[in-house]
C-alpha positions in Angstrom: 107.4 62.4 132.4 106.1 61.1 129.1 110.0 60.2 128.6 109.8 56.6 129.9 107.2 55.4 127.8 109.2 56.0 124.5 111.1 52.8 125.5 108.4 49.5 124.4 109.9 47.8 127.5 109.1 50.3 130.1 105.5 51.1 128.5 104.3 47.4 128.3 105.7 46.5 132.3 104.1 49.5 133.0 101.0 49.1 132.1 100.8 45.3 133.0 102.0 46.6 136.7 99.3 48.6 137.1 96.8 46.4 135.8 97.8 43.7 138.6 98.7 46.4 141.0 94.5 47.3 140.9 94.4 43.4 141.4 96.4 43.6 144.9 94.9 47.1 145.8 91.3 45.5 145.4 93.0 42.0 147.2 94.5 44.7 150.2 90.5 46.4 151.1 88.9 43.1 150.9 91.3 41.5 153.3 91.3 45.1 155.3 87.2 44.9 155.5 87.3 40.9 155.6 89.2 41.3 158.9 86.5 43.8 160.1 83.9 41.5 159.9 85.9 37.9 161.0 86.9 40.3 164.2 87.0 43.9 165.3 89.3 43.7 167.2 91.4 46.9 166.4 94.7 44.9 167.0 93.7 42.4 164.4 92.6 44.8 161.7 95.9 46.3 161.8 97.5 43.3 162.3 96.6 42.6 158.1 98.8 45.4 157.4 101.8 44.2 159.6 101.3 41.1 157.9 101.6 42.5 154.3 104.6 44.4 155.1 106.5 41.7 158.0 107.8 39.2 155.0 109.5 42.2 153.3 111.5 42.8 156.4 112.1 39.5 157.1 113.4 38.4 153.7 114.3 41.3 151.7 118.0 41.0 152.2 118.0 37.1 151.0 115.5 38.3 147.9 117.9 41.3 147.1 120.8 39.0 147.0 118.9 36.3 145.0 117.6 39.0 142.4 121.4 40.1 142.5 122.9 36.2 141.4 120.0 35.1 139.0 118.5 36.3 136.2 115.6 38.2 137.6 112.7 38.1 134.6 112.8 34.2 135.4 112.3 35.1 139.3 110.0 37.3 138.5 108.0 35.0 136.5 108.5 32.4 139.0 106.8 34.6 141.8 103.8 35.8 140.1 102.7 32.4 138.4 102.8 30.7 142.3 100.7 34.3 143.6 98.4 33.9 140.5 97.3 30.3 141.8 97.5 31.5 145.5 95.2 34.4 144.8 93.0 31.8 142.8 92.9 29.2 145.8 92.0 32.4 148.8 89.1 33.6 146.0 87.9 30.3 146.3 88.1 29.7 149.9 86.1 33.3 150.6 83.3 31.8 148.6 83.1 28.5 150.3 83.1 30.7 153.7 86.1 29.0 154.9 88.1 31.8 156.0 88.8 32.9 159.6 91.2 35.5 160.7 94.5 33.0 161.5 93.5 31.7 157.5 93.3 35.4 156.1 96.6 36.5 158.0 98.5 33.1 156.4 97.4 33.9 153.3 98.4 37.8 154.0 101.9 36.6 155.0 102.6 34.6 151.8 101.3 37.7 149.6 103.6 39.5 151.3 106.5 37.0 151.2 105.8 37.2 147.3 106.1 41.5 147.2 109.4 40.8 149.3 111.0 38.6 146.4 109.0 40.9 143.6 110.2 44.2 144.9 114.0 44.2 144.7 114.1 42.4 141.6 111.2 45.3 140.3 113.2 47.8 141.3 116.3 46.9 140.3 115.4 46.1 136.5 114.3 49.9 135.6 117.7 51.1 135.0 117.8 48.5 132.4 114.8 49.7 130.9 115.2 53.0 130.6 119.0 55.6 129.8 120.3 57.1 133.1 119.0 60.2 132.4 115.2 59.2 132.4 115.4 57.0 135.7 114.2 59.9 138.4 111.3 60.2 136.0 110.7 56.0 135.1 110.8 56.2 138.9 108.3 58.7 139.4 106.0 56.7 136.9 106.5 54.2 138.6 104.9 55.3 142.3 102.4 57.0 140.0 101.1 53.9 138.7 100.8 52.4 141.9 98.9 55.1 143.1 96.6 55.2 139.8 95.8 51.4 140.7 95.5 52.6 143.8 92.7 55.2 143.0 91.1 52.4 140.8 91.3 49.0 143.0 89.6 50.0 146.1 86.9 52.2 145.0 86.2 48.9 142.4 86.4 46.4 145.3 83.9 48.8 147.8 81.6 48.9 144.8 81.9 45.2 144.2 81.6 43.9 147.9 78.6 45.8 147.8 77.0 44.7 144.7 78.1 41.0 144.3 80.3 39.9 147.7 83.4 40.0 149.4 84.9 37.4 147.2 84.9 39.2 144.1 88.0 41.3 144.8 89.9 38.4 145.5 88.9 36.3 141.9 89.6 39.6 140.7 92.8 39.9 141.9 93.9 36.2 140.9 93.0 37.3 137.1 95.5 40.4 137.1 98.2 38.1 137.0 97.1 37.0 133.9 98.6 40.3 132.3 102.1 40.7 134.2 103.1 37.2 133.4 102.1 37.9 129.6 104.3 40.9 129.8 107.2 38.8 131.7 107.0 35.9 128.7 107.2 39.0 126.0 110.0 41.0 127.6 113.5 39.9 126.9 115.9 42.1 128.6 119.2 42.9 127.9 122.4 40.8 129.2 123.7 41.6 132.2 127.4 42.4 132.3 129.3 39.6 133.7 132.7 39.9 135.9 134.0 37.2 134.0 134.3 35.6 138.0 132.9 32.6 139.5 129.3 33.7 141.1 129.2 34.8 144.5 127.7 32.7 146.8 124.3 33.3 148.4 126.0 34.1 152.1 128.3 36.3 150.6 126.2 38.5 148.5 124.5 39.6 151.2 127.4 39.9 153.4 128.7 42.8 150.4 125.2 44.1 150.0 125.3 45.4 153.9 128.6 46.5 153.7 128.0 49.0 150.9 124.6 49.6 152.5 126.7 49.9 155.9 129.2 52.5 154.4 127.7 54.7 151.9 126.7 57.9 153.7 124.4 58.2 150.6 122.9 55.7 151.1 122.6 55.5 155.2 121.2 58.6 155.0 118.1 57.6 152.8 117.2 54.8 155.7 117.4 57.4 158.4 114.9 59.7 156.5 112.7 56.2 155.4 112.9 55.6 159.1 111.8 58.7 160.5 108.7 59.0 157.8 107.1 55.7 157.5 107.1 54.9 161.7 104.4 57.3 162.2 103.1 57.6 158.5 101.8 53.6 159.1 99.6 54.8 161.3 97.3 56.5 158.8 97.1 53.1 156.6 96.6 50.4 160.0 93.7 52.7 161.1 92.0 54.2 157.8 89.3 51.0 157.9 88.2 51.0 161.3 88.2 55.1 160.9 85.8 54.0 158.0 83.9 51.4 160.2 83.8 52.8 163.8 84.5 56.2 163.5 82.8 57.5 160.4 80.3 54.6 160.4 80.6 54.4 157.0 80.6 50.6 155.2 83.2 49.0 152.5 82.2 52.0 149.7 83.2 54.3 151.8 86.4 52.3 153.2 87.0 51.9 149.0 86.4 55.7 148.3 89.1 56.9 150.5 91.8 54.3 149.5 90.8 55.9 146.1 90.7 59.5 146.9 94.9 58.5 148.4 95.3 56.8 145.1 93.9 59.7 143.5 95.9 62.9 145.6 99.0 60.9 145.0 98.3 60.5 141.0 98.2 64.6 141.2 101.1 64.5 143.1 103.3 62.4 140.6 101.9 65.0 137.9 103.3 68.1 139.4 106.0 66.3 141.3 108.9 67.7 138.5 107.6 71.2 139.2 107.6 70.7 142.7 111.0 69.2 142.8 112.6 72.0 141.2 111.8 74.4 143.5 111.7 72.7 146.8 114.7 69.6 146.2 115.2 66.4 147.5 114.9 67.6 150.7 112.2 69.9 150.9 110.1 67.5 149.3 110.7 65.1 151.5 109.6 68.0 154.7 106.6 68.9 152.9 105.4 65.7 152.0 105.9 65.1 155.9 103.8 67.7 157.4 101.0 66.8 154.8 100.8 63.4 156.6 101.1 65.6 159.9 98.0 67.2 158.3 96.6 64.2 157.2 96.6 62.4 160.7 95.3 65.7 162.7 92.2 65.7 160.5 91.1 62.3 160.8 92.0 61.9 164.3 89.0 64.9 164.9 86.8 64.4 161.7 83.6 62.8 162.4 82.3 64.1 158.8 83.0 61.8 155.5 83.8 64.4 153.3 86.8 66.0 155.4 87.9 62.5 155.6 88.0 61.8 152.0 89.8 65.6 151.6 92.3 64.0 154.5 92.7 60.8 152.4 93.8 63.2 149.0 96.5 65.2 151.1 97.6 61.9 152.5 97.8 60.2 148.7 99.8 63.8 147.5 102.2 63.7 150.3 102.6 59.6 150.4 104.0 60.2 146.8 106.0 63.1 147.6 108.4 61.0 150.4 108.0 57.6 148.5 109.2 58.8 145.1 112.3 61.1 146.6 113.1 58.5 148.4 113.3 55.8 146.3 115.2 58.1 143.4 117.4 58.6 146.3 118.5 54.9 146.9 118.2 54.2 143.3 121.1 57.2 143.1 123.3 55.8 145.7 123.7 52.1 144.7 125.8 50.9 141.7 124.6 48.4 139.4 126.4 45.6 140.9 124.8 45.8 144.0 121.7 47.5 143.1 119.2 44.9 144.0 120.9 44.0 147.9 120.8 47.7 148.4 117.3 48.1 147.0 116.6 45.1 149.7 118.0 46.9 152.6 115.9 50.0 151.9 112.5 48.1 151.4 113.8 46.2 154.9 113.7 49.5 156.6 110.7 50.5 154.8 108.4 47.7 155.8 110.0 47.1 158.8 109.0 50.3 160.0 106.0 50.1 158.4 105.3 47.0 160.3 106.9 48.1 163.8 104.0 51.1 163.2 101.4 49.1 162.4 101.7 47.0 166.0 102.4 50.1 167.8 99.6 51.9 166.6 97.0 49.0 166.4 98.1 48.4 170.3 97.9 52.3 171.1 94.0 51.7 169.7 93.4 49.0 171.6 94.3 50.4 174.8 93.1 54.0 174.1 91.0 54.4 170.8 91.7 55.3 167.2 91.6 59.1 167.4 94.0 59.2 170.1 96.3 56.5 168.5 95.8 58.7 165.1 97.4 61.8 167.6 99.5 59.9 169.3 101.7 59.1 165.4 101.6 63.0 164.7 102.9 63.9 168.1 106.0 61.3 167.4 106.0 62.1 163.5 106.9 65.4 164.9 109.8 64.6 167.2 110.9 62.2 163.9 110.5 65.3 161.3 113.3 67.1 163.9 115.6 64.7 164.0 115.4 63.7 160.3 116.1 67.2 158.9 119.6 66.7 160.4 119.9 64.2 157.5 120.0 65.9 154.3 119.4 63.5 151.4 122.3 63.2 148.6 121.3 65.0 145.7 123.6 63.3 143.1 122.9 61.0 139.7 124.3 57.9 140.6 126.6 58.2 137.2 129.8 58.5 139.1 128.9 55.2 140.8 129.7 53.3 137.2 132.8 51.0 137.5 136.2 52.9 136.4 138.3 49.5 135.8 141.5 52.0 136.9 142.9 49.4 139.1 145.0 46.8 136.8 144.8 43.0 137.3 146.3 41.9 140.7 149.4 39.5 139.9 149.6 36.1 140.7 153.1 34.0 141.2 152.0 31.0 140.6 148.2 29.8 138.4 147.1 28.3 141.6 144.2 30.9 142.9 145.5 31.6 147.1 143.4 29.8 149.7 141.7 31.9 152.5 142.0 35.7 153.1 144.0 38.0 151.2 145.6 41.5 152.8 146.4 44.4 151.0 149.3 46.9 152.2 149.3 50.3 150.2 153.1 52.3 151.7 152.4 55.9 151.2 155.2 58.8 151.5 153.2 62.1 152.4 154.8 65.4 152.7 155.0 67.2 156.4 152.6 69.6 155.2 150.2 67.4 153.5 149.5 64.9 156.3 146.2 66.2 157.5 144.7 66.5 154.3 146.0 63.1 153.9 144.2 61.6 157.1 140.6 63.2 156.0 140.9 61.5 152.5 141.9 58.2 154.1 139.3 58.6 156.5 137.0 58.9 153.0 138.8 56.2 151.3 138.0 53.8 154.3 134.7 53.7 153.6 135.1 52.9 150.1 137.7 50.2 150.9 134.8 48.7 153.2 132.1 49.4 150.8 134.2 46.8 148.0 134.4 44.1 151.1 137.3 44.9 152.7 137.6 45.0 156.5 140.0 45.4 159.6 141.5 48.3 158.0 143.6 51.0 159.3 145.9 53.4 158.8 150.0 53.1 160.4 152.6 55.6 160.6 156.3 54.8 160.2 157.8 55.4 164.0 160.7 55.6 162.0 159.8 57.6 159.5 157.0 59.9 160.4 156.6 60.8 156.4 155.8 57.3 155.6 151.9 55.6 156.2 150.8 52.4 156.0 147.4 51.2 154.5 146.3 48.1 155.0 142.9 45.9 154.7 141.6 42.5 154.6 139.3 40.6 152.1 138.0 37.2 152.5 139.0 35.6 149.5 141.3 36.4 146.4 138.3 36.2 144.4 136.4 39.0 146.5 139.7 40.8 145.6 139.0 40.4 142.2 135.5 41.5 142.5 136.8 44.6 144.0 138.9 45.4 141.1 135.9 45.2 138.7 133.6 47.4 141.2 135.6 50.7 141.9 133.7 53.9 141.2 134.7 56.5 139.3 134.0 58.4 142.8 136.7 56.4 144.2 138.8 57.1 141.3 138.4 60.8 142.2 139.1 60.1 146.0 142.1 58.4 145.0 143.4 60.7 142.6 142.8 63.2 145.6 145.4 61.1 147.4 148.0 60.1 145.2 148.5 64.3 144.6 149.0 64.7 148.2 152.0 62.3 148.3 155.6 63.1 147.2 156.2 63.8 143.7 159.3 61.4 143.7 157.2 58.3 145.0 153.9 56.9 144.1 152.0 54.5 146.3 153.4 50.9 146.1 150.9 48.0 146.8 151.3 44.0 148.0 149.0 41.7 148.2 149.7 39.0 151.2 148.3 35.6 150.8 148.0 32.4 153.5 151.8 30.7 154.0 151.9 27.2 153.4 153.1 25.5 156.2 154.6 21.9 154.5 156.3 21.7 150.8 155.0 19.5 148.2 156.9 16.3 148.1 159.3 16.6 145.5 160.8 19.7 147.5 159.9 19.4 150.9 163.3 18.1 151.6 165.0 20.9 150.0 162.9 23.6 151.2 163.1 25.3 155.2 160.2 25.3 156.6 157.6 28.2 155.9 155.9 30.8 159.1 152.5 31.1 159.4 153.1 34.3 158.4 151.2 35.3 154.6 153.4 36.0 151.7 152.8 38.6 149.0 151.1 37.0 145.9 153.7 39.5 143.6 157.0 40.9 144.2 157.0 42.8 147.2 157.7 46.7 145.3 155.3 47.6 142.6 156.1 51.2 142.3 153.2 53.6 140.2 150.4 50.5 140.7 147.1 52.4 141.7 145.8 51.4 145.1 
């Protein structure tokens, strides 16, 4: 684990994270016990949680694609200078005695607007920082720092409400800034490759980052297991200050001693989590880490005594680790550079979404019933969830054969003027009798990676005529998404598509066109010599391109 902190990159981000992380973890119980005195309401207490998370579902997928087109220290930077001065302003307004609850959940949301444009971008730079090889651990460090701040910020802030008022967590927080944005001005990272193409637009990006999100099994399989964890996991974090309040009549140190005791289980957690991973995998790691929050919601459900609830609050930091960490080495596995952050943005969409879908459920469930049964009521459904997730196994690979392979040569252009409007590609295919259903499960594999790259409306044809020979064919909006999809085929796909071209006649090789739009009138110095075009698109190269990888 000590790996990651031989690079001078990771080490000082690091450490500035988790100094403004104890910021926000310190900003998260004031506003949790702030709520708890502006209204008890057990609907509005949780209601601070759904507002942290709710930005992150609604505008991850725009801040993945943003962190994806522009250079993402500079957004970074950006984001935490305008949270530095927002922190600053909310500190203030707590002293004056200004706040109510509609002022505490605005400033929630724009907190957790900020994380939604911070996380992708975050994520999506520690393969930068670190080699390949290192990233499960960088990762792992990673959660573990947020759970060390964790341990730290709210047992500080209980002590500090406490001792000097509820608006010393908040100036607190607004100083942690201080650090990252040091760190942020220091850091210079490395150039990013560059497709030597005109930048995607905005709509677009994310249009590619949910295809590849869409049709990577990988990848789809991560958001099922995210899913099925974090809808009844919320619970635990939209009740744990009124269990602190109401149930265990405790006040804002004891609220602060069990954020730290889940700060403090999951730092134990991230220490044995490489032992633990080795023996149980992806998978079992993920089912443990489950029934500890099982656990973890049983016990405070039927506690009435502090100190099982602080032992509740250490298995629920160990297993919160456990899922988050696996989970997020499994997205980080399944996403290629070039699309890194949009994918990272989908995940942390599901992730907060659910988070935030929990939070309402449960704070209602409260609200109509009472915590305990509320607390019951998310282990009975984390149940049903646990049974249908472990029909999901998590992918277990590196990511390494997601690296471009740059196989495909440049498509061919007639003419230097770049087509207008969609382009269609046409692979012809001659396949042995014995060899075609071997052919149609590859194909069936190949047509998610077509559609991972952009390419839609494809299918597969068979010659009536000629029941040896298939047809491939897929769309692309533009000739420069084409383009794009030269420059991001895996080596996977290589593989796939070696698969393929052995299972076609060794006399032939696949022959691709490219079709472009028709134009329908001449230019005017040979209109008049010239018939009249269909609507019908042309192929931007000579029609037969035998031995050209599809």
């Amino acid at each position: 684990m000590a790996g990651p902190f031989s690079h001078r990159a990771f080490a000082v981000l690091w450490y500035a994270t988790v100094a403004s992380n104890i910021g926000t973890w310190m900003h998260d119980v004031g506003a949790g016990w702030l709520m708890t005195e502006l209204s008890p309401s057990p609907l509005l207490v949780a209601s601070v949680q759904a507002a942290t998370t709710l930005p992150v579902f609604l505008f991850a997928l725009f801040a993945g694609a943003t962190a994806d087109l522009v250079d993402r220290r500079k957004l970074l930077l950006t984001i935490n200078v305008v949270l530095g001065a927002a922190a600053a302003l909310f500190a203030l307004l707590v002293h004056l005695e200004a706040v109510n609850p509609l002022t505490l959940l605005g400033f929630t949301l724009i907190f957790g607007t900020g994380a939604a444009f911070i996380a992708p971008a975050w994520q999506a730079i520690v393969p930068s920082l670190v080699p390949r090889s290192e990233l499960s651990s960088a990762v792992a460090l990673n959660s573990m720092g947020i759970n060390v701040s964790r341990a730290i910020g709210p047992a500080l802030a209980g002590f500090l409400i406490v001792a000097a008022g509820i608006a010393y967590p908040f100036a607190i927080n607004a100083l942690s800034f201080v650090g990252i944005i040091a760190a942020l001005l220091w850091w210079k990272p490395p150039p990013r490759p560059d497709e030597g193409l005109l930048r995607e637009h905005l709509g677009g990006a994310i249009r590619a980052g949910l295809h590849y999100a869409t049709f990577s099994p990988a990848f789809r399989t991560t958001l099922v297991r995210a899913i099925c964890f974090f809808l009844f996991a919320s619970c635990f974090w939209a009740m744990l200050p009124l269990v602190a309040r109401t149930v265990l009549a405790g006040g804002p140190s004891l609220y602060g001693i069990l954020m730290g005791a889940v700060g403090a289980g999951a730092v134990v957690g991230a220490l044995l989590m490489p032992r633990l991973k080795k023996g149980l995998g992806a998978n079992g790691m993920v089912t443990v880490g489950t029934l500890g929050m099982l656990v973890t919601l049983g016990v405070t459900a039927f506690s009435t005594v502090q100190a099982l609830a602080v032992g509740a609050s250490l298995i629920a930091g160990f297993a919160w680790i456990m899922v988050l960490s696996t989970l997020n080495v499994a997205a980080q596995s399944a996403l290629p550079d070039w699309v890194r952050a949009r994918g990272l943005s989908v995940y942390l969409t599901v992730f907060f979404g659910s988070m935030s879908a929990g939070s309402l459920i449960w704070g209602q469930v409260a609200s109509m019933t009472s915590i305990p049964i509320a607390l019951m009521s998310a282990g009975a459904t984390g149940i049903v969830l646990l049974l249908i997730a472990v029909r999901a196994p998590l992918a277990t690979g590196d990511g390494a054969t997601l690296a471009p392979s740059m196989h495909w040569p440049e498509p061919v252009l007639a003419t230097e003027t770049t087509p207008d409007g969609p382009v269609v590609i046409q692979v012809d295919y001659r396949v042995a009798p014995e060899n075609h259903a071997a052919f149609r499960d590859r194909m069936r594999e190949l047509a998610k990676s077509r559609r991972r790259g952009g390419g839609y409306r494809w299918e597969l044809l068979s010659d009536a005529a000629a029941p040896n020979r298939f047809l491939e064919s897929w769309h692309e909006a533009s000739w420069l998404d084409h383009q794009r999809h030269h420059r991001r085929v895996s080596v996977d796909d290589q593989r796939l598509q070696e698969q393929i071209r052995d299972l076609v006649m060794t006399d032939t090789q696949p022959a691709v066109q490219h079709w472009v739009r028709a134009a329908l009138t001449a230019d005017a110095s040979t209109r008049a010599a010239q018939p009249k075009t269909s609507s019908l698109p042309i192929p931007a190269h000579p029609p037969t391109r035998q031995g050209e990888r599809p």
